[in-house]
PAKE-715199 format. One record per residue (C-alpha): residue in three letters; x negated, y negated, z. Coordinates in steps of 0.05 Angstrom, whole numbers, plus 5000, padded with zeros to 4 digits. Last residue first. Example, Ala and Ser with C-alpha at 12.3 -4.5 7.8 and 13.67 -1.06 7.14 Angstrom:
BEGIN
ser472750215143ala475450905156
This chain:
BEGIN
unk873287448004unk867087287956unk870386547927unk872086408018unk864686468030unk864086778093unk856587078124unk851486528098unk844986588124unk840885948152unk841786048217unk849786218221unk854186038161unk861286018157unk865385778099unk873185718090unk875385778156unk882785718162unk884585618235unk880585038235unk886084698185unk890484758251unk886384098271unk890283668215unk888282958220unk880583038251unk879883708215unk880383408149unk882183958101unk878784518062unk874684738116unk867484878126unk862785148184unk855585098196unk851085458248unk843785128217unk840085288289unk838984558315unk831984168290unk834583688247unk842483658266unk849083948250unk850983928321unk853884378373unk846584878374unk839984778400unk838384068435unk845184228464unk843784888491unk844584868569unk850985308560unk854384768590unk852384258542unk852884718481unk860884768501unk861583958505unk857983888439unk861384448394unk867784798423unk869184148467unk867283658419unk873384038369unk878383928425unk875483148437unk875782988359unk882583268355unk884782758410unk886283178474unk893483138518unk896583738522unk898883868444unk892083768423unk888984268466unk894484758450unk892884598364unk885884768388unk888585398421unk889985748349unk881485778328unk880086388377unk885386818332unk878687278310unk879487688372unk886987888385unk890287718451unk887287878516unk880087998479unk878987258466unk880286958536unk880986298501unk874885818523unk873685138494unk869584588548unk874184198602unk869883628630unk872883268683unk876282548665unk882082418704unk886082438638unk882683228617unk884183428692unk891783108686unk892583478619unk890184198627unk894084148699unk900284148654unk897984748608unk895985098674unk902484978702unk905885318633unk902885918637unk901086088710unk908586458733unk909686658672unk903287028669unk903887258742unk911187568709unk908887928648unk903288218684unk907988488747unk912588698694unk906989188659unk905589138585unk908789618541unk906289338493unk912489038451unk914388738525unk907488338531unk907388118449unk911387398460unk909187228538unk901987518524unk901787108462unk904286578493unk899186578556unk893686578498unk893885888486unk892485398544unk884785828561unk882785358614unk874285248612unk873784778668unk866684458672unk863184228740unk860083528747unk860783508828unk864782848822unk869083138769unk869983828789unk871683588864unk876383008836unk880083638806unk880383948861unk883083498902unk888883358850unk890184148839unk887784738805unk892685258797unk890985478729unk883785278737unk881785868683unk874885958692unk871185538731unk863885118719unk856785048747unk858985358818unk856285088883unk859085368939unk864184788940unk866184858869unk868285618891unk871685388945unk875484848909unk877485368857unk878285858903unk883485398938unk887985218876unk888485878855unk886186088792unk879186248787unk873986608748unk868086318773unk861686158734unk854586188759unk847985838716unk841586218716unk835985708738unk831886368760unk832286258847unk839285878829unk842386488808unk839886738883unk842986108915unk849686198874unk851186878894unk850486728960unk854986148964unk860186488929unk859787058987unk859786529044unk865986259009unk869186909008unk871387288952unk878487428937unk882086778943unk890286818928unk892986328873unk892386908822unk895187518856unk891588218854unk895788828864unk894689128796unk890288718747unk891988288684unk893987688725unk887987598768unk885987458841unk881586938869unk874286878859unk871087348810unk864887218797unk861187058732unk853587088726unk850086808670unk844987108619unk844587808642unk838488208623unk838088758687unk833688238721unk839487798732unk845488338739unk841288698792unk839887938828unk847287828831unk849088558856unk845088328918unk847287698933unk853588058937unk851688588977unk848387979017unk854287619033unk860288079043unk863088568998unk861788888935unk863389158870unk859689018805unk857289648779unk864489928801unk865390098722unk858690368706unk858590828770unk864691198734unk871391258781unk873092018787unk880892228791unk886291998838unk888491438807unk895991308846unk895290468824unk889490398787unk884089938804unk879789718747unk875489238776unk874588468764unk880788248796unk879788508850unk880689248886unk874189298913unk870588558908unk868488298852unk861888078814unk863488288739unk859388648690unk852688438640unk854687698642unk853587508568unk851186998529unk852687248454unk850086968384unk855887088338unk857087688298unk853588108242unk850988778266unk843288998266unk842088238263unk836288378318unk840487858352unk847188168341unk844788868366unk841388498430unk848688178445unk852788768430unk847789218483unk848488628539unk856288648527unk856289438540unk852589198611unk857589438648unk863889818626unk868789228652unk866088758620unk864888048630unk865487328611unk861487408541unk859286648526unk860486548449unk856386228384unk857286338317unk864686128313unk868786128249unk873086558246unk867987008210unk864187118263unk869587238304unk871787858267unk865188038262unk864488118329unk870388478347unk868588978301unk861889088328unk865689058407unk870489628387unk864290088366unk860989858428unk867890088467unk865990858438unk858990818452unk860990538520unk864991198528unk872691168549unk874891598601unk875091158667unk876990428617unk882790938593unk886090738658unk887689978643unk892290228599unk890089798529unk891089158502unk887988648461unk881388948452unk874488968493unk867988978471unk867588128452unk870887948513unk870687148515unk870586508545unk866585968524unk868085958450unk862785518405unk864585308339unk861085218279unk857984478266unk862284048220unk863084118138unk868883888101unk869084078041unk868883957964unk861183877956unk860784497987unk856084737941unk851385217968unk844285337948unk840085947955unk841186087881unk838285427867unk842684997826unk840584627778unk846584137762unk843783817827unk849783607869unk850082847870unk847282247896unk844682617955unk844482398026unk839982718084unk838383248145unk832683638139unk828784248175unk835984578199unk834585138234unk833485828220unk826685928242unk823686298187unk828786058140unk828185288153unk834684968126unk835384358081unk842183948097unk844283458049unk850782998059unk854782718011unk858882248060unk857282268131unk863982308171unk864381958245unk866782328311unk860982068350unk857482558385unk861083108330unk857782778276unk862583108217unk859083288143unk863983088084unk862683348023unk856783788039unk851184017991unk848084598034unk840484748019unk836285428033unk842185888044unk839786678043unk846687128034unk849187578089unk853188118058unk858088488118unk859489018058unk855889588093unk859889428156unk866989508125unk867590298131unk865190388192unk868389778217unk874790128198unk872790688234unk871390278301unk878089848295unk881490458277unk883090688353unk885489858354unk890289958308unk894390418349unk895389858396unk893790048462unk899490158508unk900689778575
């Protein structure tokens, strides 16, 4: 498939728009309307104080009405309504919509870095301040983005990121090139393995080498040659040893996995959640309920790959696996959400364009969720499974102060998230739709 020639401009034009990423101090926030997403109710002329050395939010109260004083670290959003910003559990903040899988031999991680800066801002200011970074195939590019964003050297969400992909040669997780004769960098088969303790073994290099989960690939993909999504790739023996030396630090595993028997598999070994599930049937989705294991299925972006795939240049065998998972997944989305499992946001941000993360709650909606449940499971659900809900998914005394605003109510019109108006991440405010 061809890369969009926008995307060789994504790193000038970040260049160029990087100096006027302002972040402004925010001391108070006057909100309208401020959602509890535990309990789906609206607080009325609500007050939050933030903490700047911390971040996080040091007060949470009423006011009678907006002080005619205002500090310049004060922000009326008497007008809006306010809810926690959003969480997106599946992402690829380096890498762009499309793109020959072959450039991925040539191109420099200085050079997909660039792409990743841009990409992050463009999320940022989407609306969501936290993401979990599901691998790369340049390894470790995703670690560098992350420890940029967090000594605020560039503007984007906080990142939990993988460092590369566990795979084995010729899966889903590797670039594999059909007739590639040439040299295959040591940074894109980082990764690569087979049997048990290679694989237990590439898991302990990604822990001490900075990663913050481990994801695995264990059935095949549909954006890779050769590999077919219902088929397993990695063994059960090699899940399970992946998942006992996570377990040795408390890191938490997740499996990208279509079929219906790597999913079960994969759940069997011991996985915290699955990527995906597009294949996923009945006994597996009593196994992700009764063994408390999330499903992060990413019910939007198989349009956009359906509507942009033959404008690419996209290959057939693409094009067809995704017809072939689309609409099943979207269906399996529904009986896994009415039996009760889990299912957290995730988009696959990177397969279409980053900064569109916000389009799959309408999806969500469509397939079965309230709007309350889609937006729990980009704020509270999400922070659960990320083990930070005593940190972020709530606008909350003592959570970072990540706070979104919208112009309409989000619980009758969920596209409204679509059109952040205000985003602000630990106390600085990044969007402010009178600045734009």
């Amino acid at each position: 498939m061809k890369r969009n020639k926008h995307n060789y401009f994504s790193a000038l034009l970040f260049i160029l728009f990087a100096s006027s990423v302002q972040s402004q101090n925010v001391t108070e926030v006057y909100c309208g309307k401020l959602l509890n997403t535990a309990t789906g109710s609206w607080t009325k002329n609500a007050l939050i104080k933030v903490d700047q050395a911390s971040g996080k939010i040091r007060e949470l109260g009423t006011y009678a009405k907006v002080s005619k004083a205002l500090k310049k670290s004060s922000l009326d959003l008497s007008d809006q309504y306010c809810l926690p910003a959003l969480i997106d559990m599946h992402t690829h903040l380096s890498e762009d919509v499309s793109g020959d899988l072959i450039e991925f031999y040539s191109i420099s991680q200085e050079e997909q870095l660039k792409i990743g800066r841009e990409n992050a801002r463009i999320t940022l200011m989407a609306g969501f301040t936290t993401v979990r970074d599901v691998g790369v195939y340049i390894a470790w590019t995703d670690k560098k983005l992350r420890d940029e964003i967090e000594e605020k050297k560039t503007p984007g969400p906080r990142m939990k990121v993988a460092g590369y992909y566990l795979t084995i040669p010729g899966g889903g997780g590797e670039v594999a090139v059909p007739g590639y004769k040439g040299d295959v960098p040591d940074h894109i088969r980082m990764g690569v393995a087979r049997g048990a303790d290679a694989f237990r073994e590439r898991a302990k290099q990604a822990i001490e080498g900075g990663a913050d989960h481990i994801k695995l690939i264990a059935s095949g993909a549909v954006l890779a040659y050769g590999s077919l999504p219902g088929s397993p790739e990695m063994t059960p023996e090699e899940i399970s040893a992946v998942v006992e030396e996570a377990k040795k630090t408390g890191t938490r595993v997740t499996a990208h996995a279509h079929g219906a028997l790597s999913i079960k598999q994969a759940i069997l070994s011991g996985v915290d959640s699955i990527e995906h599930a597009s294949l996923i049937d009945d006994e597996g989705i009593e196994l992700a309920k009764k063994n408390h294991v999330s499903l992060t299925m990413d019910v939007y972006n198989g349009d956009y790959i359906n509507e942009m795939g033959l404008t690419d240049g996209m290959p057939e065998e693409f094009l067809q696996k995704n017809r072939e998972t689309t609409e099943i997944q979207r269906l399996n989305f529904k009986k896994a959400h009415e039996a009760g499992v889990k299912i957290v946001f995730g988009t696959d941000a990177g397969v279409y364009p980053h900064g569109q993360n916000a389009k799959q709650f309408s999806y969500m909606t469509k397939y079965g969720m309230t709007n309350l449940e889609a937006i729990q499971a980009a704020t509270v659900r999400a922070a659960e499974v990320l083990g930070m809900d005593q940190e972020i998914g709530r606008v909350k005394e003592g959570f970072f102060a990540d706070i979104i605003a919208v112009s309409n109510n989000p619980l009758t019109d969920i596209r409204s998230l679509e059109d952040i108006q205000y985003v602000i991440k630990e106390g600085y405010l990044y969007k402010d739709r009178n600045k734009q």
